[in-house]
TORKE-54289 format. One line per field, with one value per residue (C-alpha): residue in three letters; x, y, z. Coordinates in pm, whole numbers, plus 50000, padded with zeros to 5 digits. Layout:
% residues N
residuo	Ala  ...
c1	X  ...
c2	Y  ...
c3	Z  ...
//
This chain:
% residues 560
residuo	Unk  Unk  Unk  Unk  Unk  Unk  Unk  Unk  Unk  Unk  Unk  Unk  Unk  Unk  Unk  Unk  Unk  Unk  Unk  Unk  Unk  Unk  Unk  Unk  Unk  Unk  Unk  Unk  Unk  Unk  Unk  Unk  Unk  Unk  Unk  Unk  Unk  Unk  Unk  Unk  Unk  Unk  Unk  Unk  Unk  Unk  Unk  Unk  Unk  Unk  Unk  Unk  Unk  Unk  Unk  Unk  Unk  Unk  Unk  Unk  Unk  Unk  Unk  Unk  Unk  Unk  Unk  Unk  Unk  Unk  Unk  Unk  Unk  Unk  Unk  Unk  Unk  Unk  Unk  Unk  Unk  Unk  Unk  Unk  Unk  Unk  Unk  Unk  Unk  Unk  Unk  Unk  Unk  Unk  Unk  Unk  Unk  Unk  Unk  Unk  Unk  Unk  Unk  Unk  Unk  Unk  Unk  Unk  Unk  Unk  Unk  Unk  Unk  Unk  Unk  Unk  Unk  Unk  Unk  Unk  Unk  Unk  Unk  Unk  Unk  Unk  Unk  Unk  Unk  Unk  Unk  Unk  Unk  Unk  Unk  Unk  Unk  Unk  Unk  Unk  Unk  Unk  Unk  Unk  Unk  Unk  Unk  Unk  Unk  Unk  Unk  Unk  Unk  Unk  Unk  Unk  Unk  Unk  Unk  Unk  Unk  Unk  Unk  Unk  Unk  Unk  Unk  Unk  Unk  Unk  Unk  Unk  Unk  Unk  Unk  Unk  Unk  Unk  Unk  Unk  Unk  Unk  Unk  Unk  Unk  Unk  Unk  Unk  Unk  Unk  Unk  Unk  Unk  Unk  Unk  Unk  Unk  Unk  Unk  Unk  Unk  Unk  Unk  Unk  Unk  Unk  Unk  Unk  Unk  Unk  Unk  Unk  Unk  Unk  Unk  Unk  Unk  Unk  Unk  Unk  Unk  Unk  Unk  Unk  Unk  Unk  Unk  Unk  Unk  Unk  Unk  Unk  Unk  Unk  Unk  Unk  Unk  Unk  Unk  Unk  Unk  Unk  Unk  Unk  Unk  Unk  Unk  Unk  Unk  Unk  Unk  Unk  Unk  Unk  Unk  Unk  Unk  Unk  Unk  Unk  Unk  Unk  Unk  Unk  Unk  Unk  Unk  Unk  Unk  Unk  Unk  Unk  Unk  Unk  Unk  Unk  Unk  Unk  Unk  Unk  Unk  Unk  Unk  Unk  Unk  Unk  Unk  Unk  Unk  Unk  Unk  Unk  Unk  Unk  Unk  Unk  Unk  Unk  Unk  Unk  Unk  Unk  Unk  Unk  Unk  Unk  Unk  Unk  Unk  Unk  Unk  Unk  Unk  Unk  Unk  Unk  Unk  Unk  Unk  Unk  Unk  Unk  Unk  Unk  Unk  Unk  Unk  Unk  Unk  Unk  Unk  Unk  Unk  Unk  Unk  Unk  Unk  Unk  Unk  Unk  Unk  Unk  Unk  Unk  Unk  Unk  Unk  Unk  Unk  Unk  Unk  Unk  Unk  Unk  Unk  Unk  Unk  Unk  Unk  Unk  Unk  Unk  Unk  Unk  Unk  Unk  Unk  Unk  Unk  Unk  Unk  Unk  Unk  Unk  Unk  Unk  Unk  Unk  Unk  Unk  Unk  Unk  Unk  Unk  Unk  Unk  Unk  Unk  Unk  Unk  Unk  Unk  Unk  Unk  Unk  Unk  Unk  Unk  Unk  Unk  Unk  Unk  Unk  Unk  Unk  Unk  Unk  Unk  Unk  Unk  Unk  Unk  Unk  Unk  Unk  Unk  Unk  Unk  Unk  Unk  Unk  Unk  Unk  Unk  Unk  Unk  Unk  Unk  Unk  Unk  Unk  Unk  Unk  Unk  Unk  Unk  Unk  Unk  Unk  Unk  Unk  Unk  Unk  Unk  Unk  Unk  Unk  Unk  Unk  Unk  Unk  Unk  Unk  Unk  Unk  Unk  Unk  Unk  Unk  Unk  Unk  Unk  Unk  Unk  Unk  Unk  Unk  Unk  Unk  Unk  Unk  Unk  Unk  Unk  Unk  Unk  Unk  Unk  Unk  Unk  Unk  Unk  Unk  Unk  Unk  Unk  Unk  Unk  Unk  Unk  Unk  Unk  Unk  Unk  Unk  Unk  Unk  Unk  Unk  Unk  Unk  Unk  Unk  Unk  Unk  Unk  Unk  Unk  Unk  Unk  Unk  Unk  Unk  Unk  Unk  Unk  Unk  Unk  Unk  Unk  Unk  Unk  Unk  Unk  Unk  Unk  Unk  Unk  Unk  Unk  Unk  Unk  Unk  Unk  Unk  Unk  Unk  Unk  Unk  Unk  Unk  Unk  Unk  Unk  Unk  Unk  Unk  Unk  Unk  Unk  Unk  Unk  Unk  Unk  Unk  Unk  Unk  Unk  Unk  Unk
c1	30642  30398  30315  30638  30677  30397  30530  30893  30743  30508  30837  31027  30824  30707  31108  31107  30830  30903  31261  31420  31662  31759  32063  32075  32356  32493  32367  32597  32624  32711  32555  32815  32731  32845  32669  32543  32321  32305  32092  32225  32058  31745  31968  32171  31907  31771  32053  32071  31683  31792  32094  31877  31554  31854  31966  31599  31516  31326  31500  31223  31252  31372  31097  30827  30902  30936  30590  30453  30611  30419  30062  30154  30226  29968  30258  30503  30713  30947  30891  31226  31453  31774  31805  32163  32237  32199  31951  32203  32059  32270  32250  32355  32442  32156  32184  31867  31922  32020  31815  31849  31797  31740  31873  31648  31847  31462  31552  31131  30924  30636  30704  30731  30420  30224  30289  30221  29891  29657  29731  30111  30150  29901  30069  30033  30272  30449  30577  30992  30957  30862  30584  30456  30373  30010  30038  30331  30278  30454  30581  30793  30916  31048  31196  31366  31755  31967  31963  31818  31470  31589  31297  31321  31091  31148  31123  31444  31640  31604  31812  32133  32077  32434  32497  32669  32504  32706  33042  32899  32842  33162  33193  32950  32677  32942  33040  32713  32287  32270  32534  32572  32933  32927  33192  33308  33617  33292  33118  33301  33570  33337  33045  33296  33367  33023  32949  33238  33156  32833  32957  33211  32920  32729  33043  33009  32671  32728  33031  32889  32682  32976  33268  33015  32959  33321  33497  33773  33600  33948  34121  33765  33776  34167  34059  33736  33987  34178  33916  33777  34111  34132  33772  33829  34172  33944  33665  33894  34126  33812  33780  33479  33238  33101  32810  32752  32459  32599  32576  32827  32672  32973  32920  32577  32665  32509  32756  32769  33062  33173  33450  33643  33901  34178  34335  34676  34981  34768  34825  34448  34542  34929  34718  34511  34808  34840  34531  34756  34712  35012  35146  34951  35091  34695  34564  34508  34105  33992  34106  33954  33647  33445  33119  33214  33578  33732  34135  34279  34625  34779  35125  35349  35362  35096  35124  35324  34972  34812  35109  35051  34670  34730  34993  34728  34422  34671  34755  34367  34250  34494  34400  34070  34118  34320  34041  33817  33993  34068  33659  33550  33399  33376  33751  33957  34185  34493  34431  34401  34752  34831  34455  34640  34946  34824  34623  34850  35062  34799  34688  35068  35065  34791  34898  35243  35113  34883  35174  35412  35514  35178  34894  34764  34443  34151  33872  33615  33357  33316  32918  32836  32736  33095  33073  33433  33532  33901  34052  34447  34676  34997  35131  35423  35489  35401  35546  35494  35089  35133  35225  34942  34705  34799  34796  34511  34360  34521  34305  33991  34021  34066  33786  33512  33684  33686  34006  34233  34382  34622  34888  35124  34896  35094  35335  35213  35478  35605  35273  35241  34917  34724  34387  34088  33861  33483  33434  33054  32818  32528  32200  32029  31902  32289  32341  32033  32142  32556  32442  32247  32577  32844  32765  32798  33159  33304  33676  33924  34292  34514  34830  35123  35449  35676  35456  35104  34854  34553  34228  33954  33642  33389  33350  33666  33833  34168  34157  33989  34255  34551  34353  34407  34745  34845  34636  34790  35111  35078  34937  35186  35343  34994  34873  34581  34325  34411  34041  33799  33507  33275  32994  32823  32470  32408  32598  32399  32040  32128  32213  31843  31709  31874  31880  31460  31336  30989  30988  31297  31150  31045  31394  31482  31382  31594  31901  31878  31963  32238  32469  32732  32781  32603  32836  32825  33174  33309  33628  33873  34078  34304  34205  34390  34468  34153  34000  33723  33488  33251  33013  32914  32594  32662  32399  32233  32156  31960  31834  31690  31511  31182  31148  31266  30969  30727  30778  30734  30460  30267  30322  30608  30540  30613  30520  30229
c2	69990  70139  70397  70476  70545  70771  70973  71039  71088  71380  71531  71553  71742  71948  71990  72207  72409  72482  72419  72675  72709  72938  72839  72972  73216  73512  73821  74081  74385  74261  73974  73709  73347  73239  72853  72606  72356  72069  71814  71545  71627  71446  71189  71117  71068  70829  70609  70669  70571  70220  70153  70142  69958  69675  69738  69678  69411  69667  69651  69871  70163  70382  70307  70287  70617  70754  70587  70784  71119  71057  71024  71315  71555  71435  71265  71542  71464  71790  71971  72237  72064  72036  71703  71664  71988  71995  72191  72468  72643  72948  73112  73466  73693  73969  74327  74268  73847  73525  73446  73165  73196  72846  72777  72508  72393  72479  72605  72669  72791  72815  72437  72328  72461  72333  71984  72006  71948  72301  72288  72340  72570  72844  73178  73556  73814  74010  74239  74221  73865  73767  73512  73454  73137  73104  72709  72791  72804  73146  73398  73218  73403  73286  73412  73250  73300  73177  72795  72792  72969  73095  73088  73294  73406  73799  73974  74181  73849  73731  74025  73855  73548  73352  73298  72985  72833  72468  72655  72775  72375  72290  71938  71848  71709  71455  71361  71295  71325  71581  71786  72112  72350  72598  72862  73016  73276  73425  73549  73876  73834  74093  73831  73599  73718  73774  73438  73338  73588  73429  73071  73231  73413  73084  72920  73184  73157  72779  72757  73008  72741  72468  72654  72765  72448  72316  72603  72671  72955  73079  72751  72685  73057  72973  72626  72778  73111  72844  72632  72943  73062  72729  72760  73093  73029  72668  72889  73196  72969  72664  72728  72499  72255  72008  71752  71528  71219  70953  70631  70391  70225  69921  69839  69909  70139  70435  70697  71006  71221  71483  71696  72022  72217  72458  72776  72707  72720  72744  72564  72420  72276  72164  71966  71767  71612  71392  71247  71022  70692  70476  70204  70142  69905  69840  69767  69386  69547  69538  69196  68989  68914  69143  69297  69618  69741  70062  70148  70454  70673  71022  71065  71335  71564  71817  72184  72391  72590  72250  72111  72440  72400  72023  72119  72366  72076  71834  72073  72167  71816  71734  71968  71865  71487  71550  71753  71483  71215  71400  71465  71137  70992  70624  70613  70533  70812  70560  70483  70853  70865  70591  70655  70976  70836  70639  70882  71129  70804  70735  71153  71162  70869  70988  71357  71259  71000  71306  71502  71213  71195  70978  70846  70458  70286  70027  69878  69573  69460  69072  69011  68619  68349  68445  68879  68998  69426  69475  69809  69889  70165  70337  70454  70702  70439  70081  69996  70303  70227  69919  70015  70226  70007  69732  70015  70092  69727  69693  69991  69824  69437  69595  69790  69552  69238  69034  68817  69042  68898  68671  68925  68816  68516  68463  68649  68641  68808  69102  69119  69019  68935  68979  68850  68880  68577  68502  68843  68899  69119  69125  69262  69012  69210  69271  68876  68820  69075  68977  68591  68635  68824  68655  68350  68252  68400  68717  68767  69107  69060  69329  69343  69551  69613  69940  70080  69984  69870  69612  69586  69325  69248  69031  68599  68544  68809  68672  68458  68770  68968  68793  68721  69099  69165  68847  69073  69387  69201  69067  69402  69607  69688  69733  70075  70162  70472  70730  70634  70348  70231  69901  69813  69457  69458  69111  68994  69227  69132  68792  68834  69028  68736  68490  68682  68658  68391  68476  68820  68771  68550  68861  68888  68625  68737  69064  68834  68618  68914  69029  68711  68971  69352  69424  69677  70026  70194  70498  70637  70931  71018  71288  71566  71860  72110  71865  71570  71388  71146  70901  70688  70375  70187  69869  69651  69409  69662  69859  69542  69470  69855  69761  69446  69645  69921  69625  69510  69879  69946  69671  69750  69613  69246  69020  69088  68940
c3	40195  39924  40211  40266  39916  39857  40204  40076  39728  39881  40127  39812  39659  39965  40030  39736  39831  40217  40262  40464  40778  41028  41220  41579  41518  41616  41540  41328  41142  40794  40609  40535  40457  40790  40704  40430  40445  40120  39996  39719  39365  39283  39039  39386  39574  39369  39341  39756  39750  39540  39808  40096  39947  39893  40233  40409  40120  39903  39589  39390  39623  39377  39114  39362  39422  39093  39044  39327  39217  38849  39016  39248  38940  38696  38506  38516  38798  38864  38561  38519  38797  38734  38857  38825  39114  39447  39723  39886  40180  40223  40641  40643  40916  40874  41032  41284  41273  41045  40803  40559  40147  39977  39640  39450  39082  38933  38577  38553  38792  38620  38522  38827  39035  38763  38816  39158  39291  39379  39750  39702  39413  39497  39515  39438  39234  39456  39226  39100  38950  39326  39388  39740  39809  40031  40084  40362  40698  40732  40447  40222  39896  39588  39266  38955  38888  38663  38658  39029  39231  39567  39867  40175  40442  40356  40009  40020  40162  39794  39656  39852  39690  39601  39269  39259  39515  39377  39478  39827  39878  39754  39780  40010  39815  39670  39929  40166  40153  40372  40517  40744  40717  40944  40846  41193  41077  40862  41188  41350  41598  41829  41763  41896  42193  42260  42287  42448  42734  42730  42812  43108  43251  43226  43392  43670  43734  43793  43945  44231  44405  44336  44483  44770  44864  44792  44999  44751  44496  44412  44275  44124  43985  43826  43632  43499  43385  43224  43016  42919  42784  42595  42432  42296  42174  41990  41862  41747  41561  41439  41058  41027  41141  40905  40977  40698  40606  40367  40240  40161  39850  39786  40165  40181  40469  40614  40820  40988  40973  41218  41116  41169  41065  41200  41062  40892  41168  41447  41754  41726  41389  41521  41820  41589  41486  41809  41677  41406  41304  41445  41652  41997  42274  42375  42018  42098  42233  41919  41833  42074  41991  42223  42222  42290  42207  42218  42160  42116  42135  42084  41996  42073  42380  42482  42445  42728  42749  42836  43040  43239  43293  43388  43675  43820  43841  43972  44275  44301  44280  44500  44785  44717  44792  45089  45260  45106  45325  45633  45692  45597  45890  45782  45747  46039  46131  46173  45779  45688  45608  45417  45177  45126  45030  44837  44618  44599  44404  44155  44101  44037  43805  43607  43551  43506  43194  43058  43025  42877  42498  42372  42563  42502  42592  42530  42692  42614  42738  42658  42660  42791  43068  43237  43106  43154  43129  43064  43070  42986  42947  42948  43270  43408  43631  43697  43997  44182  44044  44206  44508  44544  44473  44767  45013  44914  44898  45237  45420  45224  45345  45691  45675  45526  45696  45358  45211  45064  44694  44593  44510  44180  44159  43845  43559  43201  42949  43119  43331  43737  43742  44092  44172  44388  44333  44474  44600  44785  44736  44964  44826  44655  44390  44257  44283  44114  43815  43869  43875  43481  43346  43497  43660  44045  44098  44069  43990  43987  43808  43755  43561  43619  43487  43447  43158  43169  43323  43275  43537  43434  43664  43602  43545  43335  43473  43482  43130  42921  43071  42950  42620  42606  42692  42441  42158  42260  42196  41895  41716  41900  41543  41348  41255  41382  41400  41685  41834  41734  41887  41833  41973  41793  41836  41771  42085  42265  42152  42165  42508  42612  42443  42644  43010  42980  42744  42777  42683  42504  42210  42041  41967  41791  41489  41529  41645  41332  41101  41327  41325  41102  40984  41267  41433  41486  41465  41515  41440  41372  41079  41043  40777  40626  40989  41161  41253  41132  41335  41137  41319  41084  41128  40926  40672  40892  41159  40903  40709  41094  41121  40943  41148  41444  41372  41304  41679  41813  41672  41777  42145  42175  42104  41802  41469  41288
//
């Protein structure tokens, strides 16, 4: 760990020598600050640095690395920072290209490049109070403001330097490490629509060989008119993108947040609020104990923009199946009819539920000697789904000359439950891998009634399934997030382990730390006109890194 000290130690202080960006944007005629980029002030960082040493069981990170910034300066570590700011990086939308200007809180430049060591502080006068700095790899400029010393790759660049470059952060550096805001209403509607003529002449280019070989250019020419109507209406009325680094320090947490915003009234912003938290018939996923879990809903019916796009895929996809199943050659021409039928049912069913006032469903994935997948949702229509599906069971068991299933084997609740038990599969290699997940048997169940659906596969197929439903039941009136996902690690190392012993031992170590908070989660919240997604890695998964790093860099086996 005293290495990895010294090395964070020597980037911090690097960081404020070489730190600059240039975001891949668009190029324009005026200069506006079209992006920022933020770091947490040194102070933060610190008390970030002091989180995670407890996280991975190195509670002196923080002084170990003040002790290694004291012997890196000669005992004056950052001489004139102002450690209680933050880095800004502010991107700008130059005349010939972007270029990025970054805004260090160094009160004393002079200070500073003395405490560094020769090889970083070497520079010339430049003339203007500008001091070039050789050490870089490239030009890099820098000059001393007010309270901060901007860098940039280009002497004049440092003339547009912000002057508050706290305000141009806003409240990022409070509220993560790192962060990125991309401001899109700064770049030029005409820049705009540059790049979104781009992406539909990339569309073209690729949807030329695809509608070639699929025979129906013009209905492929109408959907990709329509998702390219749909983008630029996103990216016209987006406000902002924001990427953001942080650390929960009560939960000893790290996250990643993914976020955007709309402009006010706009239909963009009006759609995000489908993405609510609320009631959800399918909620019982999440409570069930699985390794992997995933529930989500949207309330509220789509827009008559959207409604109108998904009419026009159902009656292209629905051309496109029915040719589909008229030239397939392994399906018996006395079948043909009822196959299409029976699609035509279920493409119904699932268009007409896409268009319905909310949308409900879950999935989990139950990791063991029996491994069970459930999936569930909300449907137009039940029965008519149903139906469907023993037609089209019917034209299978035919075909492959196997028992057909048990149909309404059972009712559970409001549920008929059918199943299809001891189903074959004949390459040995798939019972070999089917036989270590699942055991010697494997079972289908689905469960139907007027509203939803359930499907589970797998060797407790019909148990995990009404384990489900029963869940989904009993949280039917708990408010939830409009999308959460959870995958446990533990369960799933525990299981590598276990599937090969041998090589699997290495694991064991890794599988002890991960007996709890050892998910990774993500979620949505609804913001202000937008949505926010945060993926959390939880404590023991990072408390497991070092030991995790240990392994890999021995070559894979155990550690010393």
């Amino acid at each position: 760990m005293r290495y990895a000290a010294r090395f964070l130690a020597t980037l911090f202080c690097s960081l404020f020598i070489f730190t600059t960006c240039f975001a891949p944007v668009a190029r324009g005629e005026e200069d506006p600050s079209v992006a920022v980029v933020s770091i947490s002030s040194y102070d933060q960082l610190m008390q970030h640095a002091s989180v995670v040493g407890e996280i991975v069981g190195f509670p002196n990170a923080q002084q170990m690395m003040e002790l290694q910034l004291v012997q890196l300066t000669g005992g004056k570590p950052l001489a004139g920072l102002d450690k209680t700011k933050p880095i800004v990086i502010d991107v700008k939308l130059g005349k010939a290209q972007p270029y990025a200007i970054a805004c260090l809180p160094v009160t004393d430049l002079t200070a500073l490049l003395d405490s560094l060591p020769p090889q970083l502080s070497d520079n010339e006068d430049v003339g203007d109070g500008v001091l070039l700095m050789k050490a870089a790899e490239g030009p890099l400029y820098a000059k001393q403001g007010q309270g901060w010393t901007y860098f940039a790759d280009q002497k004049e660049h440092l003339a547009k330097a912000p002057q508050d470059p706290s305000a141009l952060a806003g409240d990022l550096p409070e509220l993560y490490v790192l962060a990125g805001r991309v401001n899109v209403q700064k770049v030029p509607a005409d820049k705009r629509a540059e790049l979104i003529g781009f992406l539909e002449l990339m569309n073209q280019l690729q949807l030329a060989g695809v509608a070639e070989a699929d025979g129906d250019i013009e209905a492929q020419q109408v959907l990709m008119k329509q998702n390219m109507a749909q983008l630029s209406k996103f990216i016209n009325e987006t406000q902002d993108f924001v990427i953001g680094l942080g650390i929960d320090r009560d939960n000893k947490n790290v996250y990643v947040d993914f976020s955007t915003t709309a402009q006010v009234d706009s239909e963009t912003a009006a759609s995000y609020k489908r993405l609510q938290s609320g009631k959800s018939s399918h909620a019982g996923f999440l409570d069930v104990d699985a390794t992997i879990s995933m529930a989500g809903h949207l309330t509220g019916k789509p827009f008559a923009s959207e409604i109108k796009m998904m009419n026009d895929q159902q009656e292209i996809f629905h051309k496109q199946m029915m040719r589909e199943i008229d030239n397939d050659e392994n399906l018996p021409d006395t079948e043909k009819e009822t196959v299409k039928e029976a699609a035509g049912k279920l493409l119904n069913a699932i268009y007409d539920t896409a268009r319905s006032d909310g949308l409900q469903m879950g999935f989990a994935v139950m990791l063991n000697k029996k491994s069970t997948v459930v999936f569930g949702a909300n449907v137009s229509d039940g029965d008519t789904v149903e139906g469907a599906i023993k037609q089209l069971t019917g034209v299978l068991t035919s075909m492959v000359e196997i028992p057909g299933p048990d149909w309404e084997a059972e009712n559970h609740g409001f549920y008929r439950i059918h199943t299809w038990k001891n189903i074959p599969v004949t390459e040995e290699d798939e019972v070999a891998v089917i036989t270590k997940m699942i055991g010697d048997q494997l079972d289908f169940a689905v469960a139907v009634n007027a509203e939803s659906i359930y499907m589970a596969m797998g060797g407790n197929a019909v148990e995990d399934l009404k384990k489900v439903i029963d869940a989904s039941a009993k949280a039917s009136e708990k408010i939830t997030k409009p999308v959460q996902l959870v995958v446990n690690m533990g369960p799933i190392m525990k299981f590598a382990a276990e599937a090969d012993p041998q090589s699997g031992a290495m694991l064991l170590p890794v599988v002890g730390m991960l007996e709890e908070k050892d998910a990774i989660v993500y979620d949505i919240d609804q913001i202000p006109n937008g949505i926010r997604g945060r993926i959390t890695v939880q404590q023991n998964i990072l408390r497991s890194l070092p030991m995790m790093s240990m392994m890999m860099s021995a070559g894979g086996g155990p550690p010393d």
